[in-house]
Wavefront OBJ file of the C-alpha trace (Angstrom):
o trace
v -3.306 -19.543 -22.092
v 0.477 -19.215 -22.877
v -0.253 -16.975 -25.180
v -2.374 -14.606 -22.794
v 0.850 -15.157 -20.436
v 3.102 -13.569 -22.756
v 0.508 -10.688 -23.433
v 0.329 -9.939 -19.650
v 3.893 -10.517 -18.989
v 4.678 -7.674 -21.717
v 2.272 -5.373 -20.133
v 3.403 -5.630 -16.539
v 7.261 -5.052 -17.881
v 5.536 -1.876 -19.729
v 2.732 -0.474 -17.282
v 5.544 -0.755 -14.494
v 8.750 -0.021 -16.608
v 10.570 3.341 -16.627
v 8.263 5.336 -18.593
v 5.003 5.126 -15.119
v 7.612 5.259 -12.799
v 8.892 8.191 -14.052
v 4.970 9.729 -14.342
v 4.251 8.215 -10.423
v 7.593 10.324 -9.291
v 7.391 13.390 -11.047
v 3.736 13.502 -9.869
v 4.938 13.431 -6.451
v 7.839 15.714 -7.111
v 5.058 18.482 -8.981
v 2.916 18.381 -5.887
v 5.872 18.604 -3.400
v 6.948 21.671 -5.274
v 3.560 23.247 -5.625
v 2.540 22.734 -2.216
v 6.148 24.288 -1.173
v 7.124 20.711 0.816
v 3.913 21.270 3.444
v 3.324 17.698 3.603
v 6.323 17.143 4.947
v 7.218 20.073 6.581
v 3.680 19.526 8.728
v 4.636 15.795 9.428
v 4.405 16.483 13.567
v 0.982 18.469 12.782
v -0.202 15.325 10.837
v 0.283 12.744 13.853
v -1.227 15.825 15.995
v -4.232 15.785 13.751
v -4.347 11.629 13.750
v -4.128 11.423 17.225
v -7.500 13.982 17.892
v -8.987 11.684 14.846
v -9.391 9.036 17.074
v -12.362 10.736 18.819
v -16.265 10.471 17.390
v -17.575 13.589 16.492
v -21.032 15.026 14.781
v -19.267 15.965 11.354
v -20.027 14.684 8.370
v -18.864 11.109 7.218
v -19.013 7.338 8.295
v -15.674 6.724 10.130
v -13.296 8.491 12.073
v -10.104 10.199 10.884
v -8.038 7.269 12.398
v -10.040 4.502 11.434
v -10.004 6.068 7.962
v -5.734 6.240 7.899
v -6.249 2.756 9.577
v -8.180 1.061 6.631
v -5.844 2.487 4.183
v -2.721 1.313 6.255
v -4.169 -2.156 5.911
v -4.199 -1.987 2.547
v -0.635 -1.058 2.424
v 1.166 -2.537 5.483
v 1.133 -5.987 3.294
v 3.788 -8.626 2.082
v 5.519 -5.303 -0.152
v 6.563 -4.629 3.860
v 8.196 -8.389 3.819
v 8.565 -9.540 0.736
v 9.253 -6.411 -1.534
v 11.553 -4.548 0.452
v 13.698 -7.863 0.055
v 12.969 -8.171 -3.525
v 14.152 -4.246 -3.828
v 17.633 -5.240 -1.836
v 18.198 -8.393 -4.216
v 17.810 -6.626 -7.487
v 18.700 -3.289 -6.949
v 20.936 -3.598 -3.294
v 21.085 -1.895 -0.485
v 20.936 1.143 -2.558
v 17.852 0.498 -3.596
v 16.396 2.028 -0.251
v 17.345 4.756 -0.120
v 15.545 5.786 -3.642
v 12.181 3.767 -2.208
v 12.910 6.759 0.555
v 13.343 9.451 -1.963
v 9.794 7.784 -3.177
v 7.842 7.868 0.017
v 9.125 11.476 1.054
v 7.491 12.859 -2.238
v 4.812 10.137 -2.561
v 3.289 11.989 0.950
v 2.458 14.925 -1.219
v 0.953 12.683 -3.670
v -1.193 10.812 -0.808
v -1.856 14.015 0.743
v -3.584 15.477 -2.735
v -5.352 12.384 -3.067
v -7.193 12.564 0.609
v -7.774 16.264 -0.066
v -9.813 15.808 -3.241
v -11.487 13.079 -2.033
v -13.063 14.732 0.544
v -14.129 17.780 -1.554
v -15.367 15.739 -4.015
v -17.188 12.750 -2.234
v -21.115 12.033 -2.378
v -23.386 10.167 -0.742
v -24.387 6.967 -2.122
v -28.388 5.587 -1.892
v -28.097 4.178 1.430
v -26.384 7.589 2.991
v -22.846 5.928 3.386
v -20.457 8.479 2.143
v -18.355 7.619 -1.341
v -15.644 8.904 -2.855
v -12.167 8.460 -4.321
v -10.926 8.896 -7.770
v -13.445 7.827 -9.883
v -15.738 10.668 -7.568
v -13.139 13.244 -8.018
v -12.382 13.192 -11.372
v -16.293 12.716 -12.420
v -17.395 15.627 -10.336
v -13.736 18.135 -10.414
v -12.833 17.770 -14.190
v -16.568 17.183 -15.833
v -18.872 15.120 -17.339
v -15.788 15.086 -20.367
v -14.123 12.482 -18.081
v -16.670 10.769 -17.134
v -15.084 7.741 -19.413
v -11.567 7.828 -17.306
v -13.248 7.684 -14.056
v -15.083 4.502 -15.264
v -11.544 3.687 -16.280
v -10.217 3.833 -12.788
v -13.176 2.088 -11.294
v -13.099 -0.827 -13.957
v -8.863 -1.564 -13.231
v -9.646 -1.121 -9.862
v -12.234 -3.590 -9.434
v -10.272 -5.989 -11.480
v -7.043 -5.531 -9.449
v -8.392 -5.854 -6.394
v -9.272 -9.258 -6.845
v -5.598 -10.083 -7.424
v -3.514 -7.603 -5.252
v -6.345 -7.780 -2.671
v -7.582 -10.864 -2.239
v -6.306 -14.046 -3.997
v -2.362 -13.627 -4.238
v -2.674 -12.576 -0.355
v -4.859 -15.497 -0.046
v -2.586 -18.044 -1.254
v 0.790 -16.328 0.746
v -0.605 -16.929 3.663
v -1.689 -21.025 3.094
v 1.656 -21.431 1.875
v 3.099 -19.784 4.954
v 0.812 -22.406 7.132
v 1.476 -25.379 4.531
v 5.544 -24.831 4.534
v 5.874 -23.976 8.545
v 3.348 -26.273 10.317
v 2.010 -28.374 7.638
v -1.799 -27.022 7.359
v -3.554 -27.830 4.316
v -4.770 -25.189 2.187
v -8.577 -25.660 2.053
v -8.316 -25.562 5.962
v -6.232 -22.038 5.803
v -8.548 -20.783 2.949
v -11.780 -21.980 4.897
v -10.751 -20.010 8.070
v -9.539 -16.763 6.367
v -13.317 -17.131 4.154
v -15.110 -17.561 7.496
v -13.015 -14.493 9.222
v -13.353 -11.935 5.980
v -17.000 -12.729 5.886
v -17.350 -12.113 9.361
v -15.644 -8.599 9.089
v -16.760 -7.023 6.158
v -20.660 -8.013 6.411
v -21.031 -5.318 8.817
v -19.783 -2.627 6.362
v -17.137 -0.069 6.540
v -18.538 0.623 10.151
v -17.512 -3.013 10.797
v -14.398 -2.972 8.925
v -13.363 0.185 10.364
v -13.525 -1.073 13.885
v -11.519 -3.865 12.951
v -8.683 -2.101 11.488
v -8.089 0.448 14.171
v -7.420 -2.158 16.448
v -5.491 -4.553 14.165
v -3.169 -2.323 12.385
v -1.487 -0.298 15.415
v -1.240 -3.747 16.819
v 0.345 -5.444 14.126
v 2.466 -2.530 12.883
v 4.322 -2.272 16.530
v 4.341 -5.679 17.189
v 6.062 -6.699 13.700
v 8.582 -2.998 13.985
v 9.577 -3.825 18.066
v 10.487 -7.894 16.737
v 12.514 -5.639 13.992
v 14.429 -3.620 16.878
v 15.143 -6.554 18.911
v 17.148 -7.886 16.147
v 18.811 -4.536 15.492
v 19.544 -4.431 19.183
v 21.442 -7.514 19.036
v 23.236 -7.082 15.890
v 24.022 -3.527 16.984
v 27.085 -2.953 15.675
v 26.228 -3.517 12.291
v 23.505 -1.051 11.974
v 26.212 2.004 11.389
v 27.744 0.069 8.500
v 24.201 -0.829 7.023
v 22.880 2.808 6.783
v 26.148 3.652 5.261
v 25.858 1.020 2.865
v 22.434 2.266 1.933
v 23.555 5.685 0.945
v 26.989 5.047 -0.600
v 25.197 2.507 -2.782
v 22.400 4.667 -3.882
v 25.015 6.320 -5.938
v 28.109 3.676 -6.636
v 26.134 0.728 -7.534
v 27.093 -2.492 -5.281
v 29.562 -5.195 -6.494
v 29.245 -8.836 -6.137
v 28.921 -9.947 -3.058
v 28.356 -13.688 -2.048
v 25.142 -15.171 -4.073
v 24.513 -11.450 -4.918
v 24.929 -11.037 -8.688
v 26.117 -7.029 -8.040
v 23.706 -3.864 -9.284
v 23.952 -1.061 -11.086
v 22.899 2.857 -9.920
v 20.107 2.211 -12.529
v 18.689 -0.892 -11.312
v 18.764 0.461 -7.737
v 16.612 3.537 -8.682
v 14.118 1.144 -10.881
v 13.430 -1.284 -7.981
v 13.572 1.326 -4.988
v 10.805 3.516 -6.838
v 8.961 0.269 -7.972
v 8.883 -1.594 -4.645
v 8.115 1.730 -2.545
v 5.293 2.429 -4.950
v 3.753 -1.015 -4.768
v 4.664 -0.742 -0.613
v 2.635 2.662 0.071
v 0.289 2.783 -2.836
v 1.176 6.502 -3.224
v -0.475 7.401 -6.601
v -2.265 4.426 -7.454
v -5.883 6.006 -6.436
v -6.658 3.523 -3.732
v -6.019 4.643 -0.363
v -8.243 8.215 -1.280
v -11.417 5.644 -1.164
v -11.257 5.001 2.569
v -9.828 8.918 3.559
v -12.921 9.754 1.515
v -15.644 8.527 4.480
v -14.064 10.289 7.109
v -15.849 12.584 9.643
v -14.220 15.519 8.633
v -15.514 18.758 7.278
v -12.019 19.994 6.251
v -10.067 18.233 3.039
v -6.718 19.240 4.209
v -7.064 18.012 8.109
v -7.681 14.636 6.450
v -5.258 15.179 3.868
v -2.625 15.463 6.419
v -3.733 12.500 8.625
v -3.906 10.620 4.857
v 0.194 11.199 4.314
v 1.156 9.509 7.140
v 0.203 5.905 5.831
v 2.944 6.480 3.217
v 5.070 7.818 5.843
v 4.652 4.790 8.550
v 4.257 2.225 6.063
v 7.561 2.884 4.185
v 9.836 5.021 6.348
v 9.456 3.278 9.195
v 8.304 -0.599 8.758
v 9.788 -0.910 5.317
v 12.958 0.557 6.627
v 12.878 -2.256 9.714
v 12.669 -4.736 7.426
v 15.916 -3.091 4.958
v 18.280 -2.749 8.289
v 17.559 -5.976 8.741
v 18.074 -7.904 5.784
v 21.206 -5.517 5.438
v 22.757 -5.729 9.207
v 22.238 -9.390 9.316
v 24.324 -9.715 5.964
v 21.528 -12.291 4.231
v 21.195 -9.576 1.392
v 23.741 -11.242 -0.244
v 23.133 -14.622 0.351
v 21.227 -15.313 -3.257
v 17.352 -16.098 -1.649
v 15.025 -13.098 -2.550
v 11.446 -12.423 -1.294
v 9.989 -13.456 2.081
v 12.291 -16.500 2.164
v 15.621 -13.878 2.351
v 13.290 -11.944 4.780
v 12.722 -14.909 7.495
v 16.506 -15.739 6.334
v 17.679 -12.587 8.101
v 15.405 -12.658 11.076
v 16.261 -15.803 11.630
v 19.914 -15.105 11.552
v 19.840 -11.913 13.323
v 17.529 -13.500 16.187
v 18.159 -17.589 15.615
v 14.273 -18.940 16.950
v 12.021 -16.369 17.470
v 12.937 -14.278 14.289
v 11.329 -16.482 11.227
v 7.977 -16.364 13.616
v 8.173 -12.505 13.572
v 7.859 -12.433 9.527
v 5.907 -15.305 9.575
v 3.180 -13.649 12.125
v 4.006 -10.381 9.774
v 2.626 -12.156 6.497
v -0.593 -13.697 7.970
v -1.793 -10.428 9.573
v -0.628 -7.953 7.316
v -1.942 -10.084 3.980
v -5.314 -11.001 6.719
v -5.473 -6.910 6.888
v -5.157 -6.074 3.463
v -8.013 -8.382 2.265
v -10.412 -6.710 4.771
v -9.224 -3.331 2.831
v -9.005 -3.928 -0.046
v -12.621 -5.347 -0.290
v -14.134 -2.211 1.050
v -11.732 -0.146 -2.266
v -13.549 -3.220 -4.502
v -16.409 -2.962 -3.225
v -16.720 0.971 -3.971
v -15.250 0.690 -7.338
v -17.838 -1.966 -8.039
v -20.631 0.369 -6.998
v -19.573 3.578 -8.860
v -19.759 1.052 -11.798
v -23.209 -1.426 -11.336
v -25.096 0.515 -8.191
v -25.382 0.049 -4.644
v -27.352 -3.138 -5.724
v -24.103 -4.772 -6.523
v -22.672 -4.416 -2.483
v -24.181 -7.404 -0.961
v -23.125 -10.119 -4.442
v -19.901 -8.697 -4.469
v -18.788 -9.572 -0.922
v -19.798 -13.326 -0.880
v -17.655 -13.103 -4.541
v -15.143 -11.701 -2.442
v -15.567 -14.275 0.502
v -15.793 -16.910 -2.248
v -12.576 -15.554 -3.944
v -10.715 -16.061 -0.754
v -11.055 -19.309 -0.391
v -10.232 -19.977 -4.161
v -7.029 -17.793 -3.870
v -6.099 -20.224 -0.959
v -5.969 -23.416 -2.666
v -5.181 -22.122 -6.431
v -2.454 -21.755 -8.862
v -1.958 -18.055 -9.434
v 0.433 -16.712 -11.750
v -1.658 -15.762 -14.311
v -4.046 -14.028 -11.644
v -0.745 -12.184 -10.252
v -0.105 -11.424 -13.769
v -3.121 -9.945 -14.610
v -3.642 -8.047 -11.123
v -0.064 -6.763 -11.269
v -0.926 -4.207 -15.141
v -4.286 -3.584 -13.311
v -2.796 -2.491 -10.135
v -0.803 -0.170 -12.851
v -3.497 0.993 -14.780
v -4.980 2.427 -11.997
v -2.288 4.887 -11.382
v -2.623 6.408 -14.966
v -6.598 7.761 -14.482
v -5.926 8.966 -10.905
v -1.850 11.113 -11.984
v -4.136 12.594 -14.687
v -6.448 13.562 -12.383
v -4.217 14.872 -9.602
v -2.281 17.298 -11.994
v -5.294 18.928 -13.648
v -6.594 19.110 -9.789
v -3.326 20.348 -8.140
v -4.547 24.060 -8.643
v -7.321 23.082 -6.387
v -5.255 21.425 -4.030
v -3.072 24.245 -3.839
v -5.775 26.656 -3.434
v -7.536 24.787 -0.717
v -4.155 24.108 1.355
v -3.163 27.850 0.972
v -6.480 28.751 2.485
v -6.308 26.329 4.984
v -2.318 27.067 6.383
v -2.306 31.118 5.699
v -6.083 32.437 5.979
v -6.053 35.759 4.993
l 1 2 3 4 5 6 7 8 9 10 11 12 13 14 15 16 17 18 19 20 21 22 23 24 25 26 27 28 29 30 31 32 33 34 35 36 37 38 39 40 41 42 43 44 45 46 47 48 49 50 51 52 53 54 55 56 57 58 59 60 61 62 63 64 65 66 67 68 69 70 71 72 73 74 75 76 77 78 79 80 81 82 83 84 85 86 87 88 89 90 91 92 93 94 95 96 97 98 99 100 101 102 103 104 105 106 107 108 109 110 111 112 113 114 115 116 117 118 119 120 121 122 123 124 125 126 127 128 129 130 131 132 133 134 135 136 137 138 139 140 141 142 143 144 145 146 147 148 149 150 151 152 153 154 155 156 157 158 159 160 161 162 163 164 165 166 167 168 169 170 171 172 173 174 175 176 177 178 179 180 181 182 183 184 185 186 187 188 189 190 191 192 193 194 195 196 197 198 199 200 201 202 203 204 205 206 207 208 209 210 211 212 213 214 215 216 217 218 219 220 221 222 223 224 225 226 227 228 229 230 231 232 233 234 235 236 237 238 239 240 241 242 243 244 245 246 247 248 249 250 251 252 253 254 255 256 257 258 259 260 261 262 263 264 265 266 267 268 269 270 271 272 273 274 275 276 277 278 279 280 281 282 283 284 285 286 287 288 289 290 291 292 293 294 295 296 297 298 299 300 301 302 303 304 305 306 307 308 309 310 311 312 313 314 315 316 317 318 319 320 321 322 323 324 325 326 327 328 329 330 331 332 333 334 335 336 337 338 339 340 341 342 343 344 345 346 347 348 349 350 351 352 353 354 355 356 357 358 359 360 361 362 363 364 365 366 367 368 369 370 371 372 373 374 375 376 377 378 379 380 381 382 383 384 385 386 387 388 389 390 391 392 393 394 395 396 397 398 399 400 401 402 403 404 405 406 407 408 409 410 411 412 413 414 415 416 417 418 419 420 421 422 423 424 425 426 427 428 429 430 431 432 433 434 435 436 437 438 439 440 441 442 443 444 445 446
């Protein structure tokens, strides 16, 4: 077993070293460029575009628009909110936010290309649910020559979400209850089984109605306990922007328990953590943007970019101001713990309960997505015979992830969670003429 350790630790320093982060980036900066910035210059149109999503209509697909950015907003409004953005700060300071910006502004191109091929190159599966994603778009855009990659993709992704999906969120949120109010972990594990099972039984249908409810609740809930604490450490927040940018470029110095980072380290750990935060190249939130009632790639593809947009300019920034206005960034704690450390400081009772609330529901959410991006992955692999199995392994995985040790699971799910990236960038640069075609035609009809 140590021995499989040390092969997966390697990996993960490799898959997510210099070399994919560099590939993830540049991705995002091609499609930015070859799109002439319309992701982001059509940010307002996007939340126009959401909004009108939320209504049923007759086109084709299983969910709505909204429910569809909602289910992939689950997925990524998770503990890389909490936990990451504080990990980010403690290796790579303040600095290192502004570069998980610079990652999210061109990551929305990157999210926006995914939704748009996923769309135009979704099926339907035996039982008339609509399917799609990666796996669908580079099978049916590049040809039955890369057939093996999208197997690829599915296989990691199956794997992965396991780890990143189910168990390690699992087993943050029984410590959470075990560490704050003394609940036993079978007992947290058991309820979060019971509640998963409950949800995704019905289907995406199901899961879809969940999410649209859960995630606009939890999002504004977990950003307005954010703003109270900004409110009352007002003056500070000036001084903590500035730090941001002035650090993105200088490097920070010791401070307190903070060891002091380099302008290198701040641009590893801002890409890295914004990456893991909004999924943006990774292949995963396409599979949910793919059943949307939509007949039009790029209306979804715009309603698709603003889960990298909410999740990382907005709840990941509440989170950096924070940590940052407070001053716990450079107290020496790192993860959630510095997290709760600077709510509590910046609002002394109420404020640990805000990131506290923030890791249950936001790691409760992103099980209930990420076994519907399993679940599809799974399919395109064994058949739609392989649906109903895999959710009571996924209920049954729950509870396991709960009450188990799981570094070598994190381990493993960590270079999976990598390896899907590399199918899905090739696929989104030999498709980016298509995207680019079907966006022109969409924003200048002649």
């Amino acid at each position: 077993m140590e021995t499989l350790t040390n092969i997966f630790s390697t990996l993960s320093g490799w898959v997510w070293g210099p070399v994919m982060l560099i590939l993830l980036l540049g991705t995002g900066f091609y499609l930015t460029l070859g799109l002439r910035g319309i992701p982001q210059r059509k940010l307002f149109y996007g939340f126009s575009m959401m909004f009108a999503g939320r209504k049923q209509t007759t086109e084709p697909g299983d969910i709505t628009p909204f429910q569809a950015l909602a289910t992939a907003l689950a997925a990524t409004v998770g503990t890389g909110n909490i936990a990451g953005v504080a990990t980010a700060i403690h290796l790579g300071g303040p600095g290192a936010i502004f570069w998980m910006w610079v990652t999210a502004i061109v990551g929305m191109a990157t999210k926006y290309a995914e939704a748009v091929l996923a769309v135009k190159y979704r099926e339907t599966n035996s039982a008339g649910a609509y399917v799609g994603g990666p796996m669908y778009y580079i099978r049916n855009g590049l040809g039955a020559n890369w057939k093996w990659l999208a197997i690829a993709f599915a296989l990691f992704g199956t794997v992965a979400a396991f780890g990143i999906g189910n168990t390690v969120q699992a087993n943050s949120v029984s410590q959470v209850f075990r560490e704050t109010m003394g609940v036993p972990s079978w007992i947290t594990g058991l309820v979060m089984a019971v509640g998963v099972f409950a949800v995704i039984i019905g289907g995406v249908q199901r899961l879809a109605n969940v999410t649209d409810k859960l995630v606009p609740v939890m999002a504004i809930i977990y950003v307005l306990g954010a703003a109270v604490v900004l409110l009352l450490n007002a003056g500070a927040v000036p001084g903590a922007i500035a730090l941001i940018f002035s650090d993105a470029f200088t490097g920070t110095a010791a401070t307190g328990g903070f060891a002091g980072a380099g302008i290198i380290m701040a641009i590893r750990f801002g890409v890295a953590r914004g990456i893991f935060s909004n999924e943006a190249g990774l292949g995963s939130a396409p599979i949910a943007h793919a059943a949307a009632r939509t007949n039009s790639p790029v209306r979804q593809g715009v309603v698709a970019m603003l889960g990298t947009f909410i999740d990382t300019i907005i709840v990941c920034t509440m989170t950096a101001l924070v940590i940052i206005a407070t001053g716990a960034w450079s107290s020496g704690t790192t993860g959630a713990q510095l997290s709760a450390e600077a709510f509590t400081t910046g609002m002394p009772g109420p404020g640990g309960w805000i990131v506290s609330f923030g890791l249950v529901i936001f790691a409760f959410s992103t099980m209930l997505a990420w076994s519907y991006y399993g679940e599809r992955t799974a399919e395109y692999l064994f058949g739609s015979a392989v649906v109903k199995p895999y959710r009571v392994l996924w209920v049954i995985a729950v509870f396991v992830g709960a009450i188990a040790q799981l570094d070598f699971v994190w381990l493993v799910a960590d270079v999976m969670n990598a390896m899907m990236a590399i199918p899905n960038l090739i696929a989104l640069i030999l498709l980016a003429p298509v995207v680019f075609k079907l966006t022109r035609a969409y924003f200048n009809p002649s």
